[in-house]
N, C-alpha and C positions, 0 to 999 in steps of 0.2 A: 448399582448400575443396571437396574431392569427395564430401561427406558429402550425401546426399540425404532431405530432411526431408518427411512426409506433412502436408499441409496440406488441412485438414477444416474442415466448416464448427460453428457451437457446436452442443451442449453437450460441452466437453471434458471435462469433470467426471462421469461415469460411474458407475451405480451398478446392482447385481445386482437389487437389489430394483424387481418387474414390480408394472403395476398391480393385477395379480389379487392379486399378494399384499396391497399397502395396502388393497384393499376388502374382503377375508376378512378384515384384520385389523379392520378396520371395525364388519364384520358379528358377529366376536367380540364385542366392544363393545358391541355394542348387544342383544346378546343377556340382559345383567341384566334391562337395562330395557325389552324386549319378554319376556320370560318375567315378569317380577310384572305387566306391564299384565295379562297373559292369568291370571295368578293371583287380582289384584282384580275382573278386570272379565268373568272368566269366558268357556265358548267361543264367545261372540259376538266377543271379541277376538281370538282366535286365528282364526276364520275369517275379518275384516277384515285382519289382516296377511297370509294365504295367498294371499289375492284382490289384493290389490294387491301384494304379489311375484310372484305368475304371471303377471296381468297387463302389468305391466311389463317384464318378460324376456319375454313371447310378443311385446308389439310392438315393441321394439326387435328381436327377430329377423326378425319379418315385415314389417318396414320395409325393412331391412339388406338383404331376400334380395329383396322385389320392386325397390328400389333398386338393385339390382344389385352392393350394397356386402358389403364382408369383416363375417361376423359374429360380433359379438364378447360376446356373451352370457356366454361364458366367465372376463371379466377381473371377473365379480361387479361390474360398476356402476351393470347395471340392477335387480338387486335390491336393492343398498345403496336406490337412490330408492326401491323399491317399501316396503321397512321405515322407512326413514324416514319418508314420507308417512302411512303406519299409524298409528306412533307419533304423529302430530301430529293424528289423528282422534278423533273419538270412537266409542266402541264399538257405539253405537246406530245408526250413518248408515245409512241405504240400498245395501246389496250395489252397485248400479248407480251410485250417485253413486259410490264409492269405485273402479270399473272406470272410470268418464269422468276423475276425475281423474289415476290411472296412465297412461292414455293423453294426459294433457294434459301429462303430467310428462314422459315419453319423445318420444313424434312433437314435442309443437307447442314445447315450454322445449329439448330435447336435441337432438334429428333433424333440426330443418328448419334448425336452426343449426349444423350440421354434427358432430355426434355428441361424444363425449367430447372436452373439452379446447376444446369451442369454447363450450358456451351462456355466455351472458352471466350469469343467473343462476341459485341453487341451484335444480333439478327440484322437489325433491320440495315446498319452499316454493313457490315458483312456483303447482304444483296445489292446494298448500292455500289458498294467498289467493285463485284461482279458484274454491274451492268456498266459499271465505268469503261471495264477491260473490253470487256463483252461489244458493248454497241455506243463508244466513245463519242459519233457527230449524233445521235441521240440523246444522251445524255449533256452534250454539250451545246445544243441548241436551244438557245433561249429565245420567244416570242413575247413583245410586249406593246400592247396596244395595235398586233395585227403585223408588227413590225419587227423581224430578228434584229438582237442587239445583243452587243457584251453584256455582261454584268457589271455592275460599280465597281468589282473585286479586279476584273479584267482591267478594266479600266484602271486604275490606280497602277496595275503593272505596267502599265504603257504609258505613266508618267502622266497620266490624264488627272485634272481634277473633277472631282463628284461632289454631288449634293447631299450631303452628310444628311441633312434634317430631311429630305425626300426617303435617302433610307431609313433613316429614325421608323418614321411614319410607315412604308416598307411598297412607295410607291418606284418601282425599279424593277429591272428583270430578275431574273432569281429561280431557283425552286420553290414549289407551292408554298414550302412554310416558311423559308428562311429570311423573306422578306423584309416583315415587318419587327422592329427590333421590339418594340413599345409591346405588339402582342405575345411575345415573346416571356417579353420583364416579368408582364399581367400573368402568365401561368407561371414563370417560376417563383414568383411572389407568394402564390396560392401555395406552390410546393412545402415553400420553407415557411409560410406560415402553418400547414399541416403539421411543419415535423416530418416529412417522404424525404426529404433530402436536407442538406448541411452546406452551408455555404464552403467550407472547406474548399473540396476538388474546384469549384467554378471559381473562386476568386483566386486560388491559388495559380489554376491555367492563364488566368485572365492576366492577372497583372505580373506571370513570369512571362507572356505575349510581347506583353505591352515592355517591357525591358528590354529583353529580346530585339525589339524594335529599333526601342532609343541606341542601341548602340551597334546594331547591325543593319539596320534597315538603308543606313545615308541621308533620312529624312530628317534624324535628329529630333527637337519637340514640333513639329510640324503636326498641330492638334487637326488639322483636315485629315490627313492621310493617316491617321492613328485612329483617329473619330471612324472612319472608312474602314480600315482592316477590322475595325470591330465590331462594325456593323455589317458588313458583308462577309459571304463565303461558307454563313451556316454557324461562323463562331458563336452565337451566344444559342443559337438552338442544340449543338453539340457539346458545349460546357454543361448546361441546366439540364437537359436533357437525357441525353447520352453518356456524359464522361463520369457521370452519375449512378448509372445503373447498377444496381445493388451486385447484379451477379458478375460482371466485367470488372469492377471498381474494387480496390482495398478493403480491408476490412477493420485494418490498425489507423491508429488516429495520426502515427506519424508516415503512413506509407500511404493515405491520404494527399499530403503535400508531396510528398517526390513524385508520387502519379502526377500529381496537378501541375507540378515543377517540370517534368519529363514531356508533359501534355504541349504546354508553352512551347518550352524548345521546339518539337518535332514541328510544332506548327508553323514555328518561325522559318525553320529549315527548308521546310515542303514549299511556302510561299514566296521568300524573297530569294531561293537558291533552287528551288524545281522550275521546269519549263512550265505548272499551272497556276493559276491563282488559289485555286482552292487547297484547303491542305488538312480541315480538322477530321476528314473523315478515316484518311490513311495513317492520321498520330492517333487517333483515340483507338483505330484497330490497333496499331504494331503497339501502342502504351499495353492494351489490353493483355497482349501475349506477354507482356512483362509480370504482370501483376502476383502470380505467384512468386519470381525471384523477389517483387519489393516486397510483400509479404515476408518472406521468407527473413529478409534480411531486415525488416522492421518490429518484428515481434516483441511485445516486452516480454523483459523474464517474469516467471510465476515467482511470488512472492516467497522468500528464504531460500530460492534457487543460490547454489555456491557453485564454482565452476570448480570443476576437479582438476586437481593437478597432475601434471605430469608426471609419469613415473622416471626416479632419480633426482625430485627436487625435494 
């Protein structure tokens, strides 16, 4: 036995792909569905996503460098938040609300919790339910085609019928990104054709939702208002997206689904039993705060693990 073995600490499991590249591939992604927000919603949207992508990558560098810290601007993860948070705004907000929240999404959700790979929850969510608290008839005034209106999601709460295939397509009021459902599918398609994400968490949310529905909603199979909850309120940009992220999300294959499962629920709760319509932003944060207890309680055992007995058996 003169054979000399390297013994290293985990991950033994190695793989070429760096985070720059999962957040490029990301930022691909998301690119359907910030090119039609900016096509519906005209260049007031386009300047709200530049502003909070600059923003975001300016303070996560000038954080990193008075910090004293390596900066990593580079691996694209403080723009992935700065696009994401865009996307989940509306196009009218005040240039200055959309700068505090980028910085609330990097420094105070990212940075003071020790940068990539440590915050507890998603960034860019994070800044949005602070600007939700923060400056709520901003955040809740939608302009469309010049004209304030509900959203399709409002709308559905007030017993209204909506134009499923109008939001399909993602012609409707809304946030920049949430719009359109079809540019949406087109980046997560990329995703999971990459291999950057698993369909797991998205379909597991999606169809404990859609449950959820049938048997709490009182609409029953009523395929408009089901077609409608699904296509409004940011749910599929939040499943594929967000409820996804590598650093918020499980990391066992079975705590996976009870996220996804747990996802559903809070969703259902917040929408057809909160005073809003919207609801995936406030389940995918409080899901997030979970994710270590489902961790915890999901883990396989390591292989020939025995449980010890009690002493006196």
């Amino acid at each position: 036995m003169n054979e000399l073995y390297n013994v290293s600490s985990a991950p033994h499991v190695r793989d070429k792909v760096t985070t720059s590249d999962i957040m490029f591939d990301v930022l691909l992604a998301l690119m359907p569905a910030a090119l039609f927000g900016v096509y519906n919603f005209g260049f007031r949207a386009l300047m709200v996503i530049l502003v909070c992508v600059a923003t975001c990558v300016a303070a996560e560098a000038a954080f990193q460098y008075f910090m004293h810290k390596k900066v990593t601007v580079a691996d694209f993860s403080a723009a992935v938040t700065g696009l994401l948070l865009a996307l989940n705004l509306p196009h009218t907000i005040n240039i200055g609300m959309a700068i505090l929240g980028s910085l609330f999404a990097i420094i105070v959700v990212k940075q003071l919790f020790g940068g990539l790979g440590q915050n507890f929850m998603n960034p860019a969510l994070g800044a949005r339910c602070f600007l939700l608290v923060s400056f709520t008839g901003s955040m809740t005034n939608f302009v469309y085609d010049g004209v304030s209106a509900a959203t399709p999601l409002a709308q559905l709460k007030d017993g209204k019928l909506v134009d499923v295939w109008e939001m399909f397509k993602g012609f409707t009021a809304g946030t920049i990104g949430e719009t359109s459902t079809i540019a949406i599918l087109i980046g997560a398609i990329y995703l999971v054709a990459k291999k950057v994400i698993s369909l797991k968490i998205p379909v597991t949310y999606i169809l404990t939702f859609v449950v959820f529905l049938l048997i709490f909603s009182g609409y029953g199979f009523d395929s408009n208002y089901i077609l409608g909850e699904l296509c409004g309120g940011g749910l599929m940009l939040g499943a594929f997206f967000m409820a996804t992220d590598y650093v918020t999300s499980p990391v066992t294959e079975k705590g996976k689904i009870v996220y996804g499962i747990i996802l559903g629920i809070l969703t259902g709760l917040f929408r057809i039993y909160g005073k809003s319509a919207e609801g995936v932003s406030y389940a995918i944060i409080f899901s997030n705060l979970l994710v270590p207890l489902i961790e915890k309680v999901t883990m396989p055992k390591p292989f020939g693990y025995v449980k010890p007995k009690k002493e006196g058996k």
